[in-house]
NUDRENMAR-482884 format. One record per atom (N, C-alpha, C): residue number from 1; atom name; x, y, z. Coordinates in steps of 0.2 Angstrom, whole numbers, plus 5000, padded with zeros to 4 digits. Layout:
semar=NUM gugu=CA u=X v=Y w=Z
...
***
This chain:
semar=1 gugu=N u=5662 v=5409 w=5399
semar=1 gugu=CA u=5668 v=5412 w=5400
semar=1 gugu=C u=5673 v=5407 w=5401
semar=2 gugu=N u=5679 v=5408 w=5398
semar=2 gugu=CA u=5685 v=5404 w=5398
semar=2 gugu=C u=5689 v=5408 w=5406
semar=3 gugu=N u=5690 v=5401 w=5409
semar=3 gugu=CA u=5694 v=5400 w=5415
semar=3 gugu=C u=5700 v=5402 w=5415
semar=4 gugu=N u=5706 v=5405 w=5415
semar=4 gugu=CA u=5713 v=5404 w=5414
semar=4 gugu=C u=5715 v=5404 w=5421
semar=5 gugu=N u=5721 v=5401 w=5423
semar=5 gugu=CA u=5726 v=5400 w=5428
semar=5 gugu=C u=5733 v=5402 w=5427
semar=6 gugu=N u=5734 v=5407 w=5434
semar=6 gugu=CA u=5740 v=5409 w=5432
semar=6 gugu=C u=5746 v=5405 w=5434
semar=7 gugu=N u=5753 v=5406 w=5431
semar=7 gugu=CA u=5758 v=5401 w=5434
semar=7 gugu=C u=5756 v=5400 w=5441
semar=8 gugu=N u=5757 v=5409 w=5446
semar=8 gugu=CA u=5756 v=5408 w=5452
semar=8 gugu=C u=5749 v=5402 w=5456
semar=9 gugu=N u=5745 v=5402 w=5452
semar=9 gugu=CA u=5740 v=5398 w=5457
semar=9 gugu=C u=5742 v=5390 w=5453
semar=10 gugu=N u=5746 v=5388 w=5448
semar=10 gugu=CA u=5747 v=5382 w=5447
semar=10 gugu=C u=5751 v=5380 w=5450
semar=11 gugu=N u=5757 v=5383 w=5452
semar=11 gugu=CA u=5763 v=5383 w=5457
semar=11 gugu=C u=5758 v=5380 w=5463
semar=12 gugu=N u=5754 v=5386 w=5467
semar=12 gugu=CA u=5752 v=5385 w=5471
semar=12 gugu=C u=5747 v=5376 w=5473
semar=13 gugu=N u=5742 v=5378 w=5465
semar=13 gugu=CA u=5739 v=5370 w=5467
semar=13 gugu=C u=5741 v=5365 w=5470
semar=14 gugu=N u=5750 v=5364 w=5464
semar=14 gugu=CA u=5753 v=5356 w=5464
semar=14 gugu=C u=5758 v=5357 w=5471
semar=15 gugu=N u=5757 v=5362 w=5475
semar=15 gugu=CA u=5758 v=5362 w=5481
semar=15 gugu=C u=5755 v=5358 w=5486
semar=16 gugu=N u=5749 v=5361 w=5484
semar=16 gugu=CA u=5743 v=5359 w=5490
semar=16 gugu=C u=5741 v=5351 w=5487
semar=17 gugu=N u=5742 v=5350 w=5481
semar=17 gugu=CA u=5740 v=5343 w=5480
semar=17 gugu=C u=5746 v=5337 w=5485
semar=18 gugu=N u=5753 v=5340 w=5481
semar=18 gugu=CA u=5757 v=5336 w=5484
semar=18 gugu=C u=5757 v=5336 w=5491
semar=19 gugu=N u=5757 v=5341 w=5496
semar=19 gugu=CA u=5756 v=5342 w=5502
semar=19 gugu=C u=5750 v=5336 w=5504
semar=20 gugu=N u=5744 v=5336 w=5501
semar=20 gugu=CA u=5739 v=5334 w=5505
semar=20 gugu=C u=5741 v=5323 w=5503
semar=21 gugu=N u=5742 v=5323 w=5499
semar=21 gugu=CA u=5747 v=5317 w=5496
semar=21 gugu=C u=5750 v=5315 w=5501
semar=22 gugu=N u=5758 v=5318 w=5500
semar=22 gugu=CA u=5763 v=5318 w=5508
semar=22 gugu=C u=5758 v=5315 w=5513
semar=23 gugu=N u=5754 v=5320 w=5517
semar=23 gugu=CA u=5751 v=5318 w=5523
semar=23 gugu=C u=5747 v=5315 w=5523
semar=24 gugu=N u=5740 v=5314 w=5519
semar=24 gugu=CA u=5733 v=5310 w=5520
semar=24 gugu=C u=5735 v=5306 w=5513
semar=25 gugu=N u=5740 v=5304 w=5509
semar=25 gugu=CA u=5735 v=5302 w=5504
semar=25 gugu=C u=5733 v=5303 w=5497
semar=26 gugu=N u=5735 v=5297 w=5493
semar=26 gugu=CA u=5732 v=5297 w=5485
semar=26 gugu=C u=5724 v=5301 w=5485
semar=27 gugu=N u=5721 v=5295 w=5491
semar=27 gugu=CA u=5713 v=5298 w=5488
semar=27 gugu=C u=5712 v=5304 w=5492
semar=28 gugu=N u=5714 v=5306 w=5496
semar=28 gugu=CA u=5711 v=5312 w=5498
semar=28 gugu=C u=5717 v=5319 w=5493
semar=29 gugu=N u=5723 v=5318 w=5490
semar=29 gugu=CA u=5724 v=5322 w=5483
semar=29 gugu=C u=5718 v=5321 w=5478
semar=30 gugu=N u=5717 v=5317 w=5474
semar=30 gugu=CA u=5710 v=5316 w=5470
semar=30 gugu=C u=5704 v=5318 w=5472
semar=31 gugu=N u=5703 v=5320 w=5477
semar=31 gugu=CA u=5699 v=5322 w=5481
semar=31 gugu=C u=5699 v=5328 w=5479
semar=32 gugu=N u=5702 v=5331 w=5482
semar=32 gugu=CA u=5703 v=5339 w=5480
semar=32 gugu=C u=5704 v=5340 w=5476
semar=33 gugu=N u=5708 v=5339 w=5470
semar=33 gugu=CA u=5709 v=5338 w=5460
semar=33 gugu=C u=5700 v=5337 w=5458
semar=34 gugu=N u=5697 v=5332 w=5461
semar=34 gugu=CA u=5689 v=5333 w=5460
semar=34 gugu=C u=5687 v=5340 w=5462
semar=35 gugu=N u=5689 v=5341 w=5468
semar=35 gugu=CA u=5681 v=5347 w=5471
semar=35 gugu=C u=5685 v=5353 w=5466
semar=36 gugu=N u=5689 v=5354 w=5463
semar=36 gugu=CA u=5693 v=5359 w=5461
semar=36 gugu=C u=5691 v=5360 w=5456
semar=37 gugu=N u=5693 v=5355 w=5453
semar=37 gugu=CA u=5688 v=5353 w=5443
semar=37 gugu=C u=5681 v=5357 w=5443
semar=38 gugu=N u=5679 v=5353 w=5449
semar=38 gugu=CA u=5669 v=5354 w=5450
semar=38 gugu=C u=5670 v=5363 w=5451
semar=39 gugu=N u=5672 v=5365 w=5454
semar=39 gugu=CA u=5673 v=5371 w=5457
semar=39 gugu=C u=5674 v=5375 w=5449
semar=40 gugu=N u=5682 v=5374 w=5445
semar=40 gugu=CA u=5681 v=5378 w=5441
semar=40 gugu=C u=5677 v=5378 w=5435
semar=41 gugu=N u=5672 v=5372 w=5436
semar=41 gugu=CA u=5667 v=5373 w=5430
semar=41 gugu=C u=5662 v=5373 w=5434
semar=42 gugu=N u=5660 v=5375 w=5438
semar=42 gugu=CA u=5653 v=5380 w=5441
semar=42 gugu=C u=5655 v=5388 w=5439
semar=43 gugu=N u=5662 v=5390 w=5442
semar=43 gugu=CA u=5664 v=5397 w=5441
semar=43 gugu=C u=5663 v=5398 w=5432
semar=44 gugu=N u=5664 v=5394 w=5428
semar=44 gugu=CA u=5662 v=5397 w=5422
semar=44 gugu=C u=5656 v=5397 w=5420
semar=45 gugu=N u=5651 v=5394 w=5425
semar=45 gugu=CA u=5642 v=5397 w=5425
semar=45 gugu=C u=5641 v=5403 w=5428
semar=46 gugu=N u=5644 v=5402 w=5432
semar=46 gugu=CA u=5643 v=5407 w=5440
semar=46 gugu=C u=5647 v=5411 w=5442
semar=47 gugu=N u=5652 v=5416 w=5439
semar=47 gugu=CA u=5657 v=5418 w=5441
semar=47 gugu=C u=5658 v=5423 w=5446
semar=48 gugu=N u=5651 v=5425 w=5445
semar=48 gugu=CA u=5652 v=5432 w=5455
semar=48 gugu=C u=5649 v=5426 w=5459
semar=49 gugu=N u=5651 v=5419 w=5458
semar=49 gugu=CA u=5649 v=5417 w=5467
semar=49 gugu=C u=5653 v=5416 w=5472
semar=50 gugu=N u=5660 v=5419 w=5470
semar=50 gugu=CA u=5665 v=5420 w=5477
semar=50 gugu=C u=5660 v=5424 w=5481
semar=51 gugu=N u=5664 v=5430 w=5486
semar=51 gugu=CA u=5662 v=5436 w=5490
semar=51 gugu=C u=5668 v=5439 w=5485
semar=52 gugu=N u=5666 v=5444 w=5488
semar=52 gugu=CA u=5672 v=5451 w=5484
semar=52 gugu=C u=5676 v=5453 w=5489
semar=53 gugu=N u=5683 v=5452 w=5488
semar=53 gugu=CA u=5686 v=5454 w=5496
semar=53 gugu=C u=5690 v=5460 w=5493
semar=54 gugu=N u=5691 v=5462 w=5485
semar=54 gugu=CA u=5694 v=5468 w=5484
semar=54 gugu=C u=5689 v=5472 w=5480
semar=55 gugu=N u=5687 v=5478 w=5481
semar=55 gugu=CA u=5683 v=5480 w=5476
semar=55 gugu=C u=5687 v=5484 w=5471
semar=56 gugu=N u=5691 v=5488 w=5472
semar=56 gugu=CA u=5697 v=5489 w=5470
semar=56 gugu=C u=5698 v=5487 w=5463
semar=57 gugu=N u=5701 v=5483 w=5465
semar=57 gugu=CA u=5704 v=5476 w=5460
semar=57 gugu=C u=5702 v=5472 w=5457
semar=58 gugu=N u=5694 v=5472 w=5458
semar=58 gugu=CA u=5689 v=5465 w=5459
semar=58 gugu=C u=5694 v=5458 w=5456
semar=59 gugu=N u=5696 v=5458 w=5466
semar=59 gugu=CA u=5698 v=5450 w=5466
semar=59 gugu=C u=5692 v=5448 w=5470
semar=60 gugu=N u=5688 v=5442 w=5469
semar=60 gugu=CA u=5686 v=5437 w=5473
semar=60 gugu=C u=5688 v=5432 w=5475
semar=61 gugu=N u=5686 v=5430 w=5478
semar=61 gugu=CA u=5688 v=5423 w=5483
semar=61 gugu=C u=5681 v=5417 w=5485
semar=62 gugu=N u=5684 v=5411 w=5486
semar=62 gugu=CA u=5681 v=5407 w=5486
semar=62 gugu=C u=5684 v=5402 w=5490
semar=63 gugu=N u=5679 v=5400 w=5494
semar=63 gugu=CA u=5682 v=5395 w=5500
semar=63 gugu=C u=5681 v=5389 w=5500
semar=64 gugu=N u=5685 v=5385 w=5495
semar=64 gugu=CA u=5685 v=5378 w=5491
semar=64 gugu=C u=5684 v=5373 w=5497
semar=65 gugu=N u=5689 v=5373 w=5500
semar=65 gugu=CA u=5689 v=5368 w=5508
semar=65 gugu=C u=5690 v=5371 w=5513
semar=66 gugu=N u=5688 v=5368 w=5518
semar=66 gugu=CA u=5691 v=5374 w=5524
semar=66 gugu=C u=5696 v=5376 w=5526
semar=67 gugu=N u=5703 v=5373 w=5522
semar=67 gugu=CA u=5710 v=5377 w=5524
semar=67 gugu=C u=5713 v=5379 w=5517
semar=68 gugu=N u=5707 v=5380 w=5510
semar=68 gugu=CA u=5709 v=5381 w=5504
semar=68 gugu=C u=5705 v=5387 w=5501
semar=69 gugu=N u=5707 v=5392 w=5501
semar=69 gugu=CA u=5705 v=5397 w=5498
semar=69 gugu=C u=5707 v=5398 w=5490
semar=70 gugu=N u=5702 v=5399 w=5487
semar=70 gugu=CA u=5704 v=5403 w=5478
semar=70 gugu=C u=5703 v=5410 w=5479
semar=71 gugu=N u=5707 v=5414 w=5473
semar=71 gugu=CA u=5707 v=5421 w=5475
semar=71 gugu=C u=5708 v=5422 w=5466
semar=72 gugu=N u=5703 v=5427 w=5463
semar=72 gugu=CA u=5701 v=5427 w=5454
semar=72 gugu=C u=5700 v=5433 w=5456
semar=73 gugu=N u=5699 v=5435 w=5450
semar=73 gugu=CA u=5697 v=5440 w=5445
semar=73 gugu=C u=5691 v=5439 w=5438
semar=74 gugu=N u=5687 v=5441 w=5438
semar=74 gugu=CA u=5684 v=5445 w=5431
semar=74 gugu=C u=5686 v=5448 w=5430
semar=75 gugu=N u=5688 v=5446 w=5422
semar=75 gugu=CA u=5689 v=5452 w=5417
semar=75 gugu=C u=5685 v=5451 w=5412
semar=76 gugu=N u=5685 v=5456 w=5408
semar=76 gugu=CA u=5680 v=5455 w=5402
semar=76 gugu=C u=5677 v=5451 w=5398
semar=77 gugu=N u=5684 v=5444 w=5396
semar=77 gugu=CA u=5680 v=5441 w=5392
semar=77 gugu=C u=5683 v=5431 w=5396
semar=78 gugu=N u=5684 v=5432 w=5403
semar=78 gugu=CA u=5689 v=5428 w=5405
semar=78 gugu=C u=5689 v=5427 w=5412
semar=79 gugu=N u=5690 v=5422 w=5415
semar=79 gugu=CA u=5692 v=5422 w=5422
semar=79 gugu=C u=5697 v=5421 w=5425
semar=80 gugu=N u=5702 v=5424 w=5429
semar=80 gugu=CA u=5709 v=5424 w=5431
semar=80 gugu=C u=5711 v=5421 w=5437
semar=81 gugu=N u=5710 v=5416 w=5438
semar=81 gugu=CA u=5712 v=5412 w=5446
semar=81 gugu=C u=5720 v=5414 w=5444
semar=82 gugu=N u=5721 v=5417 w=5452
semar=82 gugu=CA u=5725 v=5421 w=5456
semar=82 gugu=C u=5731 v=5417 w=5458
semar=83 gugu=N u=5727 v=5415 w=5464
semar=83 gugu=CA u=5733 v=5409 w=5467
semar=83 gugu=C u=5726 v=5404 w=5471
semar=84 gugu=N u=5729 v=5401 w=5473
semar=84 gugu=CA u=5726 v=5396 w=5476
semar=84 gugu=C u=5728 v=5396 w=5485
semar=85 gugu=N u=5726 v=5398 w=5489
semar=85 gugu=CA u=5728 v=5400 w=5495
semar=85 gugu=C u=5729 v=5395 w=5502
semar=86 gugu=N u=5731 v=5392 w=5504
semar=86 gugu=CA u=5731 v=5387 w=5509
semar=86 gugu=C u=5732 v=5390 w=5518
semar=87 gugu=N u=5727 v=5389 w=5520
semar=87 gugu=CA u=5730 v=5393 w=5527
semar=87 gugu=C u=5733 v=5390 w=5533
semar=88 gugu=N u=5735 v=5384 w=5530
semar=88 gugu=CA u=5738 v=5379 w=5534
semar=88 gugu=C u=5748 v=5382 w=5531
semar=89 gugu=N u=5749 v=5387 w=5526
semar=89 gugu=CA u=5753 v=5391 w=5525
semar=89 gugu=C u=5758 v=5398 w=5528
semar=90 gugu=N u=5749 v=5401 w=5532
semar=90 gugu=CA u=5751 v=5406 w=5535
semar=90 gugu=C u=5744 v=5408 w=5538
semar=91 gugu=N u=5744 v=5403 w=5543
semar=91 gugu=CA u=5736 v=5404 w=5547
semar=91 gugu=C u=5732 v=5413 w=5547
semar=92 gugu=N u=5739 v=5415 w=5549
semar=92 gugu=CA u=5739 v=5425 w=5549
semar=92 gugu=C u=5735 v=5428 w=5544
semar=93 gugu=N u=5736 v=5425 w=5538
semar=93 gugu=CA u=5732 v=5429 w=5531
semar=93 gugu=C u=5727 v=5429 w=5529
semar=94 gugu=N u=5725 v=5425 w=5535
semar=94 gugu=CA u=5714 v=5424 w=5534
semar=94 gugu=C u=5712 v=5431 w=5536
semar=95 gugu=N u=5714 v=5436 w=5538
semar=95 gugu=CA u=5713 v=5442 w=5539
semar=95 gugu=C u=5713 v=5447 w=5531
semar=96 gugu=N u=5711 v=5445 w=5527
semar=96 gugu=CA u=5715 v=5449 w=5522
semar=96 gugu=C u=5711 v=5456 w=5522
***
């Protein structure tokens, strides 16, 4: 299955990269850019291994680092990363 990213979660990525840069650091951005990489080529073996938080909509979610959440879709012939979620953003939205 082919990955696609939306503007919104690439906007969202080069956020959290440069954020984590700014604060901590080259390697710990690369860092991240790695687990991300690895992460979106598992999801094209593995694609229901988020949880399901909308059934609805089937978005899932996947809890990359512990203040990084992905938020996708399945669709037929394709995988839809959503946005990329940072809860160091708005602690308040881990409640979704």
């Amino acid at each position: 299955m082919k990955v696609v990213v939306s503007k919104t979660a690439l906007k969202n990525y080069h956020q959290i990269v440069d954020y984590l840069i700014e604060t901590w650091g080259t390697s710990v951005g690369i860092q991240f850019e790695k687990r991300t990489k690895s992460f979106l080529d598992l999801l094209t073996d593995f694609p229901e291994i988020g949880i399901n938080v909308n059934s609805e909509k089937k978005i899932r979610a996947f809890q990359l680092t512990s203040q990084t959440r992905i938020y996708y879709r399945i669709m037929k012939d394709r995988i839809v990363i959503l946005t990329f979620f940072d809860v160091r953003q708005n602690p308040d939205m881990l409640n979704y």
